[in-house]
C-alpha positions in Angstrom: 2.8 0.1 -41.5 -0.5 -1.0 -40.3 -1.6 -0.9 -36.6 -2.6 -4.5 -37.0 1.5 -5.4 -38.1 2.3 -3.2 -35.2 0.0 -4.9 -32.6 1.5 -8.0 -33.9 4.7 -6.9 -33.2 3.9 -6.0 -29.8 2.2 -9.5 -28.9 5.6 -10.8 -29.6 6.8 -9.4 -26.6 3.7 -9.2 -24.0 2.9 -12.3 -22.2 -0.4 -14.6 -23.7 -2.2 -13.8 -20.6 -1.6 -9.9 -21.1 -3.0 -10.8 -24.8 -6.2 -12.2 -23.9 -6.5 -9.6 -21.6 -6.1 -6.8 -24.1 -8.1 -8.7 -26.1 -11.0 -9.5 -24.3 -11.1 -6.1 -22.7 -10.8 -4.0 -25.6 -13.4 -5.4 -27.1 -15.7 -4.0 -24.1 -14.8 -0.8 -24.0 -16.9 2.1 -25.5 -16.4 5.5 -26.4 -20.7 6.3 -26.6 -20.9 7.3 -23.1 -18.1 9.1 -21.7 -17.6 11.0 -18.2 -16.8 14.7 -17.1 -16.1 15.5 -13.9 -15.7 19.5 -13.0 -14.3 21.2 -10.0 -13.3 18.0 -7.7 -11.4 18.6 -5.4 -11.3 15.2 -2.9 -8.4 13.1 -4.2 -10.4 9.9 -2.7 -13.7 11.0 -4.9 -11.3 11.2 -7.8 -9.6 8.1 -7.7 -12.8 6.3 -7.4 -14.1 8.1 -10.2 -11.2 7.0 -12.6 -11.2 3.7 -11.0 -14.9 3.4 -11.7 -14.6 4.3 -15.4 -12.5 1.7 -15.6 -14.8 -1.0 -14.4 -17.9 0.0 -16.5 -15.4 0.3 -19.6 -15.6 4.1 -20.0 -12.6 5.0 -22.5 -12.2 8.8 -21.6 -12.9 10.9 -18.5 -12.5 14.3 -19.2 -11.4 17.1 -15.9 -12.2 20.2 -15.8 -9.7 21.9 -13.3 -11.3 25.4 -13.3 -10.7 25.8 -9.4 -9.4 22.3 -8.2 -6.5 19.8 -9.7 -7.7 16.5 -10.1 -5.2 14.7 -7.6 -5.5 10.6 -8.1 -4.2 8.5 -5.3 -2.9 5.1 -6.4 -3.9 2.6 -3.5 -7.4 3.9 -4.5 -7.6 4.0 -7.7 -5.4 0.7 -8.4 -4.0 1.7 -11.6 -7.0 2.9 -13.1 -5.0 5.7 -15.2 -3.1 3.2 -16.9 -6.1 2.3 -19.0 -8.4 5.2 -19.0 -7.7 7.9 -21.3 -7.8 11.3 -19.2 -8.2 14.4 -21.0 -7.5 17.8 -18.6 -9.1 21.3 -19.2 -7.8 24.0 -17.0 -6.7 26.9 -19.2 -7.8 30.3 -19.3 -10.6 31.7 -17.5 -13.4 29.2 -18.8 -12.1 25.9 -19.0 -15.1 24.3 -18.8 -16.1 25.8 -22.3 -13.6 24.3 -23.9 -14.2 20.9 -22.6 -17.8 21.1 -23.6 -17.2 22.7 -27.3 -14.9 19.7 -28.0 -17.1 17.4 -26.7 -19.9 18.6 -28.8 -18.0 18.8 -32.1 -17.3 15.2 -31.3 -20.6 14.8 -31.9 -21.6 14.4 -28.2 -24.8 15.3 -26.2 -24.2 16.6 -22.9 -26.0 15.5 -20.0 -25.6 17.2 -17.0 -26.5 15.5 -13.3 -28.3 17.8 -11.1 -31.0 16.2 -8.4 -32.6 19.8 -8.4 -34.0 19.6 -11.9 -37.0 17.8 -13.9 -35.2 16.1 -15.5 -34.9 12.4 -16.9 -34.2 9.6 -14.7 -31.0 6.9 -15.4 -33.7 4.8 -16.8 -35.7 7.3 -19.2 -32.5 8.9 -20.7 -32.1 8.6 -24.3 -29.1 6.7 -24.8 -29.1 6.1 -28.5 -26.5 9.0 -29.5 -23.4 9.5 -28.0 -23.5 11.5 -24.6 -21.5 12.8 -22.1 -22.6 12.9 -18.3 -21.6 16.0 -16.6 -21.0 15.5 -12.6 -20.4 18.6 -10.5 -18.0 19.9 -7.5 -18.5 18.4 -4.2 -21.4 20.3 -2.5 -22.3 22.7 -5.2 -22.6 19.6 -7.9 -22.6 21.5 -11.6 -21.7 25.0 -12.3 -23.9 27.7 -13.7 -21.7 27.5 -16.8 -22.2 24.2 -17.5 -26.5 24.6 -16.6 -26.3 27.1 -19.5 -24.7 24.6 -22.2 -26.2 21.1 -21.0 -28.2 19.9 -23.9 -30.4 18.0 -20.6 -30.6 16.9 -17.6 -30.2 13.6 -15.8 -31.2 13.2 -12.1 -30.8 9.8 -9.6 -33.9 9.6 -7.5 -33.7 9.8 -3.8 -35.6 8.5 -0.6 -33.9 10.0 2.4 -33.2 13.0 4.3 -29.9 14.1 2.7 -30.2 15.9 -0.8 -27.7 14.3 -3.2 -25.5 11.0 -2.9 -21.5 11.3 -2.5 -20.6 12.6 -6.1 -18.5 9.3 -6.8 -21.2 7.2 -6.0 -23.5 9.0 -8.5 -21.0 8.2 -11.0 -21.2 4.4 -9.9 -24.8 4.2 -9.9 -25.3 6.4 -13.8 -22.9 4.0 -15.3 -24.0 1.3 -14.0 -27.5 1.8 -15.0 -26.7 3.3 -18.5 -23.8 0.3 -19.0 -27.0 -2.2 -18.4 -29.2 -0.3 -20.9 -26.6 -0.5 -23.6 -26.4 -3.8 -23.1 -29.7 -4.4 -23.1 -30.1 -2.4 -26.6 -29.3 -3.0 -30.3 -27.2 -0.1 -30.6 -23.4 -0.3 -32.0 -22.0 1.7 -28.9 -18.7 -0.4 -28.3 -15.6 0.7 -29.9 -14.6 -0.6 -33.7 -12.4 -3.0 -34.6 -9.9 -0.6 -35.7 -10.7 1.8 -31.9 -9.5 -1.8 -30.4 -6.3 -2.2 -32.2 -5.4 1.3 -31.4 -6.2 1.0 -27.3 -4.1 -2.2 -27.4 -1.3 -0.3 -28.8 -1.5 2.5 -26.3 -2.0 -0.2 -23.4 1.1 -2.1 -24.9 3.3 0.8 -24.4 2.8 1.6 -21.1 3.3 -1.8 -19.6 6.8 -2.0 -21.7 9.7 -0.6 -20.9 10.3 2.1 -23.8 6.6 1.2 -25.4 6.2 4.7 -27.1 10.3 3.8 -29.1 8.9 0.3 -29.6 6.0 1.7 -31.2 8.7 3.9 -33.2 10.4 1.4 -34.3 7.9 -1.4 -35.3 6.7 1.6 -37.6 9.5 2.3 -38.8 11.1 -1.1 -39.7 7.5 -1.9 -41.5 7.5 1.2 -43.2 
């Protein structure tokens, strides 16, 4: 059965505002630019993260729990889970390889933050690849591992005394600057039509009782 007949199937049931929704959401989402966040440890820094990912239209965030579990609180991130795919990486003794190896056999570049390096700013990074945006621990921002397998760097320039912003607010400023300059550009960096259909089946089922057996089902009877 095709995942348009089984999207169908599904807008039979979900409300027309929930449709639209979908609908008009999907369609800005974008799996280009995605987010990984190492070490964090504050649950109020991680639920804004997610919560932020959410807003720009960031599809996947991906953890790395080498030292810290990434702990979500719900009146802060407002149900930000729900829609953003998380992907954890805390197994063995160097999760944050793992994270990174998938990443770049998905064809990503990775782009570590770090205000102590030379490198670009939000507004001179190259943006016309996929990338992935590395943001450190609280404190100690990236880790030595990742340093050593960042393909570059990525700094936000600073006029005061302290020396780094509040790791979730660096998140908030890179993707809103780098959301802009997609925008702004001619690239194809939102998610395909078939990418769309898929997300609105995922999102179906977990605002529906039983989604993941509806899904099932609708296969099945199609089949």
């Amino acid at each position: 059965m095709s995942d348009l007949i089984v999207l169908e199937e599904f807008y039979k049931i979900i409300t027309p505002n929930k449709q639209e929704m979908f609908d008009r959401l999907a369609a800005e989402r974008t799996k280009h630019m995605t987010v990984v966040m190492e070490n964090v440890y504050q649950e109020h820094n991680a639920s804004a993260i997610i919560r932020t990912c959410d807003c720009f239209g960031i599809q996947e965030l991906h953890v790395v729990e080498k030292d810290n579990q990434y702990k979500v609180q719900r009146d802060i991130a407002l149900g930000a889970g729900r829609w953003v795919d998380m992907y954890n990486y805390n197994l063995g003794e160097n999760p944050e390889n793992d994270c990174i190896r998938k990443l770049k056999n998905q064809g990503y570049r990775i782009v570590a933050t770090s205000p102590h390096t030379d490198g670009y700013t939000l507004s001179e990074l190259p943006v016309d690849k996929p990338f992935a945006l590395v943001f450190g621990t609280e404190r100690r921002g990236i880790s030595e591992e990742i340093k050593d397998l960042a393909d570059d760097f990525v700094r936000i320039p600073m006029y005061g005394f302290t020396e780094s912003f509040n790791v979730s607010v660096s998140v908030a400023l890179a993707l809103q600057m780098l959301r802009y300059r997609l925008e702004m550009s001619q690239l194809d960096w939102k998610l395909s039509r078939e990418e769309q259909t898929l997300l609105k089946i995922k999102w179906c089922t977990k605002i529906l009782n039983g989604g993941s057996e509806l899904e099932k089902h609708f296969r099945i009877k199609r089949s």
